[in-house]
N, C-alpha and C positions, 0 to 999 in steps of 0.2 A: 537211793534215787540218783538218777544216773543224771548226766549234762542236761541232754537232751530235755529230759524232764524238769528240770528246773528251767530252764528256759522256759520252756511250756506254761510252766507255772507264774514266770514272771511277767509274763504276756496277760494271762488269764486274767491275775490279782490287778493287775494295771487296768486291763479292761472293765475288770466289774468296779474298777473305782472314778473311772471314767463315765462310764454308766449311772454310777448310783449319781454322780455332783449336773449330771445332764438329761437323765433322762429318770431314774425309779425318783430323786428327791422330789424334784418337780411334780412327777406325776401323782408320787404322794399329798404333795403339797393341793395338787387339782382336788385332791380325793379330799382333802378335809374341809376343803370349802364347798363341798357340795351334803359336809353330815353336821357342820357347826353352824351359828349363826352369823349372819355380816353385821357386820358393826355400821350403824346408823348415826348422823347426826344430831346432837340434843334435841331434845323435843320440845323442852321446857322454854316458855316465853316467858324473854327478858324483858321489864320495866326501859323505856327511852332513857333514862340517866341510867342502864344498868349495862347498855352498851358497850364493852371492853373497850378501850384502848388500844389502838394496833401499830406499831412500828413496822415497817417496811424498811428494809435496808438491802441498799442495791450497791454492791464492790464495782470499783471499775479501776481499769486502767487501760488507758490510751482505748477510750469506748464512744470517740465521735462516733462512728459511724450509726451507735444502735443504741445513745443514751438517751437523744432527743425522743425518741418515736415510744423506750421503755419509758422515762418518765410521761409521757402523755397516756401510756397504757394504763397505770398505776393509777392517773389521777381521773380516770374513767372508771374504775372501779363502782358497784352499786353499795359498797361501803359507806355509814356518813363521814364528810368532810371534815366533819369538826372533831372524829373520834380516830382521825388516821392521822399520822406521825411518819415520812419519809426522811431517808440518810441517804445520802450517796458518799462512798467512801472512797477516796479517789487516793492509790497507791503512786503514789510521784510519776502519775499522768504528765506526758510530753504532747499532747494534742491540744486539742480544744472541749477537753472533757471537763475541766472542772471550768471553765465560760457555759458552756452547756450545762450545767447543773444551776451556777449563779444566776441565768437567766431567768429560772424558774423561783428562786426567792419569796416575788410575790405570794404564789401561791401554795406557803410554805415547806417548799423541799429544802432542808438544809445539808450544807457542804461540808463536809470533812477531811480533808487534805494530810496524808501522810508524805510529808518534805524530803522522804529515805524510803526508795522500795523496802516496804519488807513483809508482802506477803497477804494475800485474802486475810488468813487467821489471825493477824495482827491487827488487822482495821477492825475486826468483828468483834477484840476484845476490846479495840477503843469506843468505838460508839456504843459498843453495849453498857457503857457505864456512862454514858449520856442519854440513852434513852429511856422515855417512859411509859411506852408501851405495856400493856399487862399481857398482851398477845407479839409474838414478834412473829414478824414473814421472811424468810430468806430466798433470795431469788439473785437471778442476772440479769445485766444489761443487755441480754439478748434473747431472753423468754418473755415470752407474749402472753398474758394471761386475757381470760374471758371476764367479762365486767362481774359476773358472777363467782371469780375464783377465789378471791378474801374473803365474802362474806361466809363462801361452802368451807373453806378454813377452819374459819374461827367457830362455827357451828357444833363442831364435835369439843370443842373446850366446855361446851356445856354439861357433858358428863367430866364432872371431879376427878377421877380417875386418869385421865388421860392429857398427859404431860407434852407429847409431837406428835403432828400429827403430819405426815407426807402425801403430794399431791405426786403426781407421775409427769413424762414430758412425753411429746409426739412429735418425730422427726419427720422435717417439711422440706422438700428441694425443688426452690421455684425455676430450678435450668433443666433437671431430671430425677426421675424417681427414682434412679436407681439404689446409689448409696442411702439416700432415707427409707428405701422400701428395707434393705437388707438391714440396716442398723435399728427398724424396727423390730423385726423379728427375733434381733436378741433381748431387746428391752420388754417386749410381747413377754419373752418366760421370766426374765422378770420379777415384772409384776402377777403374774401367775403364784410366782411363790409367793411375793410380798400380804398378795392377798388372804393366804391360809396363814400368815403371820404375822397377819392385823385382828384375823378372829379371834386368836389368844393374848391380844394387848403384846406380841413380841416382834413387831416388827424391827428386821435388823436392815440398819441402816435408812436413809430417805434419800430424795433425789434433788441433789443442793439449787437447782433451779427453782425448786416450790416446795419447802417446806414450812412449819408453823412450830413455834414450841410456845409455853409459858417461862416468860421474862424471870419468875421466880427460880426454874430450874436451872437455869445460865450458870455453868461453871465457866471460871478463863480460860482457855484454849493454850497450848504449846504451840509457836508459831509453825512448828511443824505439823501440826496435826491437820487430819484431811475433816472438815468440820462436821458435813452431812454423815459421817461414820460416828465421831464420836460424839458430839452432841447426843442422838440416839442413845450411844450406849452410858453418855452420864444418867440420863432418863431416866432407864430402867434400873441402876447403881438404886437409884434414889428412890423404886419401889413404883414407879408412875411407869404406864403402858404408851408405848408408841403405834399407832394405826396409821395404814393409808388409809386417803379418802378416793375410793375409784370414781367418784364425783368429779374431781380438780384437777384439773391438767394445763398443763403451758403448748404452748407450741416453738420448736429453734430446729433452725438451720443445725443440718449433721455438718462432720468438718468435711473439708473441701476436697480432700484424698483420706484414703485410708490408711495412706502414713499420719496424716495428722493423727486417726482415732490411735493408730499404734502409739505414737506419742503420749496420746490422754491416757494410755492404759497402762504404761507403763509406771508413769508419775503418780497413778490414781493406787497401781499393784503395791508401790513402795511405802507410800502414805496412809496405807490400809494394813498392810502388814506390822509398821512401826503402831498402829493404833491395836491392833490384836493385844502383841507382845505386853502391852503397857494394861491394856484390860485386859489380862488372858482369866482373871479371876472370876470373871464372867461365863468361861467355858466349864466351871464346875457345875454339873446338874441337881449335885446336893444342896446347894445357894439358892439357883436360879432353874432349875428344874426345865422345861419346855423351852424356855430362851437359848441356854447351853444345846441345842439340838440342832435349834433352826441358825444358830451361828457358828456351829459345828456343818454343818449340813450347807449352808447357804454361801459362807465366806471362804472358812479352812479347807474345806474338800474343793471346795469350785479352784484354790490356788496349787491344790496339789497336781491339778490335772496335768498340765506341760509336762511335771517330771515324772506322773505317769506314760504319757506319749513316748517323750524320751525313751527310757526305758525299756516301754515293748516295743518300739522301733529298733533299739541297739540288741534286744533278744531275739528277734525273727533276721535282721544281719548276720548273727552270728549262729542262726541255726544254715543260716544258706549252705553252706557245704553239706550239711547233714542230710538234705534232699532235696529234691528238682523244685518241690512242690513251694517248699519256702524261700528259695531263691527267687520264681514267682509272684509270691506274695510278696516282698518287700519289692521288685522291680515294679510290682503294682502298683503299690500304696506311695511308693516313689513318683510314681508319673502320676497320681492324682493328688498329690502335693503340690505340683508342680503346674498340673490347671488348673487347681481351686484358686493357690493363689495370683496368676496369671488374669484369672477372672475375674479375683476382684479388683483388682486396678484397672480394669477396660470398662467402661461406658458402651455395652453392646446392647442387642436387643433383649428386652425384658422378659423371653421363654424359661418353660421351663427348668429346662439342662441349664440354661445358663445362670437360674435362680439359687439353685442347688451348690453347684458349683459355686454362684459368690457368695451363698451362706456360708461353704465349709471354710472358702478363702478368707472371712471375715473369722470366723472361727480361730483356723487356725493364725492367723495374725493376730486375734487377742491374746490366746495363749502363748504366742513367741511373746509379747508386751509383757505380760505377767512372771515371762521366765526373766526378763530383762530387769523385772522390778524386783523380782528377788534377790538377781544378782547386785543392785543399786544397794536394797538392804541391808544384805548380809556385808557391805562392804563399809555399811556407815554414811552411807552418803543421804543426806536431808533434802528435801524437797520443802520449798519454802515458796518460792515466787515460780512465776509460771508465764511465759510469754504466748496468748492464744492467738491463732492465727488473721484473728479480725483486728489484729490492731490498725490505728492508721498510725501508727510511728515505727 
């Protein structure tokens, strides 16, 4: 095999693995939710004293701006009053975040004050040994849920078997659609997979704005751990199945540039990587059979993709001398690099060239994120605390 054809070939094998983690998984993923059964919320009617117990815990730091309006969404719930349990965990808040939670007192939300940033995952192991929830709800200071979203929660706890249960989010942009249209359509595939890997009880991962687990499954966390990844994967350790419920959704603001979301992606690529390596015993299919696939399939292949990009970008470079044709093509692929993501940082009109483009541009900015997070990884660097951009301090 001569250069030339290896190069060829290292374009090919990049390409069909680019393909299988975006487009054959997926569409596999479509295909089994149209031959399996959906998974349904319990059927069985609980006795009024049989009504779970639910904990709500809401993390915040420096969360004026969006703690007042989340705890009043919480307390609007069609949940009863007397069987929910709110936490606000307030990471060494410099605002008027933990005032805004004491205010609420009366109507029993209690405060919990971490005096030393140190981190979501650290507040979530404190108060989880304060509360007593038999259902717990994780969410944020800035998802809005429907008064209906706890009760359709806690509903699938009525099947035994099922240990988390994840709700999904919908990105809303009250100045313009644009960024919330485009950051929907990757969250759209998704949940697309999420769904053919809620029919076999494997859903990997949930979406840490609206998830639900059982209080009994709760391991302690590593203050580095990214929570919504490994919680999931304690679950399944423990023989209990994780589903979404396509019933339950939040709704939040996308970030405010799409450098921000590069930010969240990178931190999010790091933090998921470090949780891999620590469960990787979970990718054995001999153990865990169908799980090992779809987190093979769903996480591992989706992080490899940058360094396939890479890759056949540096092979069709160095075919360029070899012919007109691949000189071309990379001057191509060059210059529509170059307006995808030009595009997606402009606020222009919503057509559809322009749609396209700031898909590829959000694209390709997630996978620079995730090359970014590997490099973060591979270098030993922890991601622990996290500055998001709604703070008011």
């Amino acid at each position: 095999m001569n250069a030339e054809s290896m190069l060829l070939l290292v374009i090919a094998v990049c390409g069909a693995g680019t393909l299988y983690a975006y487009v054959v998984f997926p569409a596999f993923a479509a295909l089994l939710t149209k031959v399996t059964r959906a998974r349904v919320p319990g059927r069985a009617e609980r006795r009024p004293d049989a009504v779970p117990e639910v904990t709500v815990i809401i993390p915040a730091y420096n969360e004026e701006r969006s703690l007042e309006a989340k705890i009043r969404n919480v307390l609007a719930t069609e949940y009863p009053a007397d069987r929910l349990e709110i936490f606000v965990v307030s990471d060494a808040s410099t605002d008027r975040t933990n005032d805004i939670a004491r205010s609420f007192a009366d109507r029993g939300v209690r405060l919990l004050v971490q005096e030393r940033r140190s981190g979501k995952t650290a507040g979530l192991n404190s108060v989880m040994a304060l509360s007593r929830g038999e259902i717990v709800v994780f969410t944020d200071a800035n998802a809005m849920y429907s008064p209906s979203t706890i009760p359709t929660l806690v509903k699938y706890f009525e099947q035994g078997r099922i240990g988390l249960v994840s709700g999904y989010t919908r990105y809303v942009d009250p100045v313009g659609e644009e960024l919330a249209n485009t950051t929907n359509v990757y969250t759209s595939l998704e949940r697309v997979i999420k769904r053919a890997e809620s029919r076999w009880g494997c859903c990997v991962g949930a979406d840490g704005a609206i998830f639900a687990m059982r209080r009994s499954l709760f391991r302690p966390l590593r203050h580095d751990d990214i929570n919504d990844l490994v919680l999931p994967l304690t679950v399944i350790e423990q023989g209990y199945e994780c589903v979404l419920a396509a019933d339950a959704y939040c709704t939040e603001q996308p970030g405010t540039t799409i450098g921000s979301e590069y930010r969240r992606q990178s931190r999010i690529t790091n933090r998921t990587l470090r949780a891999l390596w620590r469960h990787k015993g979970l990718l054995n299919p001999l153990r865990f059979g169908l799980f090992s696939f779809f987190l093979f399939s769903h996480k591992v292949a989706r992080f490899l993709v940058p360094i396939f990009l890479i890759a056949a970008f540096a092979a069709l470079v160095l075919l360029a001398p070899v012919h007109p044709a691949y000189l071309v093509a990379a001057a191509a692929v060059s210059l529509g690099v170059v307006a995808a993501l030009k595009a997606s940082r402009q606020r222009t009109p919503w057509s559809l060239p322009v749609r396209l483009l700031r898909t590829m541009g959000v694209f390709l900015t997630i996978n620079a994120a995730v090359l970014e997070g590997w490099w973060t990884f591979l270098r030993g660097r922890r991601e622990v605390v996290w500055q998001h951009e709604r703070s008011g301090g």
